[in-house]
Phi, psi and omega in degrees: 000318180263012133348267174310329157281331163314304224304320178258023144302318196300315180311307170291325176284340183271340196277320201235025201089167158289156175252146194262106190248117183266126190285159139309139173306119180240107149275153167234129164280170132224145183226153180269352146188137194255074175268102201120318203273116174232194165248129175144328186315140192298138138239120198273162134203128188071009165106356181256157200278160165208004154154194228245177168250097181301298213200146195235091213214125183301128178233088196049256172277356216244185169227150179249139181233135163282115184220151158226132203252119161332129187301146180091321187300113203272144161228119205295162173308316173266066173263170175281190152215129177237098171312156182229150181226068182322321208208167149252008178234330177286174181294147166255183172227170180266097164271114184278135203209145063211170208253133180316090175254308184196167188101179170310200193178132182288115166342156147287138168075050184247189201199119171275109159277157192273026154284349172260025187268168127195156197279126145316169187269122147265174170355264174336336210253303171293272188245086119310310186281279180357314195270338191271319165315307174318287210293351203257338175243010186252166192333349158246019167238261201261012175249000181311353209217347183075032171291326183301286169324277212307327177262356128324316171287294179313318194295313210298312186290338166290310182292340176291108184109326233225016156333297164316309186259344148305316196304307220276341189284315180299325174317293169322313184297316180310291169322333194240256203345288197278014166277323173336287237298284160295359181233062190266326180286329159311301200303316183288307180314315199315327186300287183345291188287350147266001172263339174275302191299287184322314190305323178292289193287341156292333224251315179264059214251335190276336187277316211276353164278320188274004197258315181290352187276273205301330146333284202305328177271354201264324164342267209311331173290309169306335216257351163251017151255020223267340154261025155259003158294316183285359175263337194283302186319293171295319163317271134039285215289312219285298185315295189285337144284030188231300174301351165295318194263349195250005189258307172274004171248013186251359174297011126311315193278313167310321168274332155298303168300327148296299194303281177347297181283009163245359163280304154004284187307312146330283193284351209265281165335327178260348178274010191292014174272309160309275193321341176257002178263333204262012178247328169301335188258303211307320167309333191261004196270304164307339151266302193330346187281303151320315214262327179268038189240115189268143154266001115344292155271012180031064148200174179262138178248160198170168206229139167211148187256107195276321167311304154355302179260006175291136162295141158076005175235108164251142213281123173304292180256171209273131181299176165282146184273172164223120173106000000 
């Protein structure tokens, strides 16, 4: 029979050409250990088969498992390898994951290292862990003294009656997670931005230490003065109810003295044009006063031009000074 299937591959490549035979994928795996896994065991992606398990063999601490993937079945360049465990009673498989869409594509002849691996927990292993949790909360770990109990007992009795106001409280918690949830970009800048505020005080720690020193003396300066503070206070207190009473029994007058000083002010305001002129004049008027004061004769000399003051009249030439 495979004679006759030779003669007619011969037959067919001479008649129709060579034929384009597209090979299988030969992957290698290592797992840190394949319990279930023999050769002939399925191997998958997304649970569908795409080809077999050859040979499943100890390689020091690992294990190598040989898997072949059917010709055409595309597998991305980072893909895994996962034993699967359906049952404790069904076969396991080699699952490859993530399923091909696009991008490279793992070589012949590739090689899974087992940092891309992984195991199911078996049996045993739980309980174990099971066995350990027992002895570890039971009478010869942390109930040795009967603390394990006594705190079962205390929760039942704190919990009793309060179902209800349990409900409503997980409920809340649920109700503020998901606004957390919804206000996660708020949430994150606040972070941020207390983490650049701590960074700033680590970044000021010399300052912000001699600033708690001083804190500390000013403390410690209050705290042995704290009774002539406390007389300054009451004095203090003693004061400002003498100015209370001298405020009320004198508020008529207070109010008069107001009113005065606010026509004043009224008048101060509408003459501020006069009042800026007569502050402009006043100096040189003051010196001129100076400058006409004979101290010899202790009197002032001057001049006055009586033309001047004619309405409608100016002196053709400028008089003579005198003096």
């Amino acid at each position: 029979m495979n004679q006759l299937l030779s003669v007619l591959l011969v037959m067919a490549s001479t008649v129709f050409g060579p034929l384009n035979v597209v090979p299988s994928l030969h992957i290698t795996a290592y797992f840190t250990e394949a319990v279930g896994v023999y050769a002939g065991s399925d191997v998958r992606v997304l649970g569908v088969k795409v080809g077999t398990v050859d040979e499943v063999r100890p390689a020091g601490t690992q294990v190598r498992v040989r898997l072949t993937v059917e010709p055409g079945i595309k597998v991305p360049r980072e893909a895994k390898a996962v034993i699967m465990a359906p049952s404790l009673v069904s076969d396991r498989f080699v699952q490859l994951a993530p399923a091909y869409s696009t991008g490279p594509e793992l070589g012949p002849d590739a090689t899974v290292r087992e940092d891309d691996t992984a195991t199911p927990v078996e049996l045993d292993q739980l309980y174990g862990s099971l066995n350990q949790l027992a002895t570890a909360l039971g009478p010869d770990g942390a109930n040795g003294d009967g603390a394990l109990s006594d705190l079962v007992k205390t929760g039942a009795e704190v919990l009793e009656g309060n179902g209800q106001k349990l409900n409503t409280m997980i409920k809340q918690l649920g109700q503020a997670a998901g606004t957390l949830a919804g206000s996660k970009d708020d949430f994150t800048g606040t972070v941020d931005n207390l983490q650049k505020f701590t960074a700033t005080l680590a970044a000021s720690d010399d300052q912000v230490r001699d600033v708690t020193d001083r804190l500390a003396q000013v403390s410690d300066f209050l705290a042995a003065d704290r009774n002539d503070l406390g007389a300054a206070l009451s004095q203090l207190a003693t004061a400002l109810q003498a100015v209370k009473q001298f405020i009320q029994d004198n508020r008529s007058r207070f109010k008069s003295n107001v009113d005065k000083l606010s026509a004043v002010s009224q008048v101060l305001t509408k003459e501020r044009a006069s009042l800026d002129e007569a502050l402009k004049v006043a100096p040189l008027a003051l010196g001129n006063v100076l400058n006409a004061y004979d101290p010899t004769a202790k009197s002032l000399s001057g001049r006055v031009n009586i033309r001047e003051f004619a309405p409608g009249e100016q002196p053709v030439l400028p008089l003579p000074a005198v003096g």
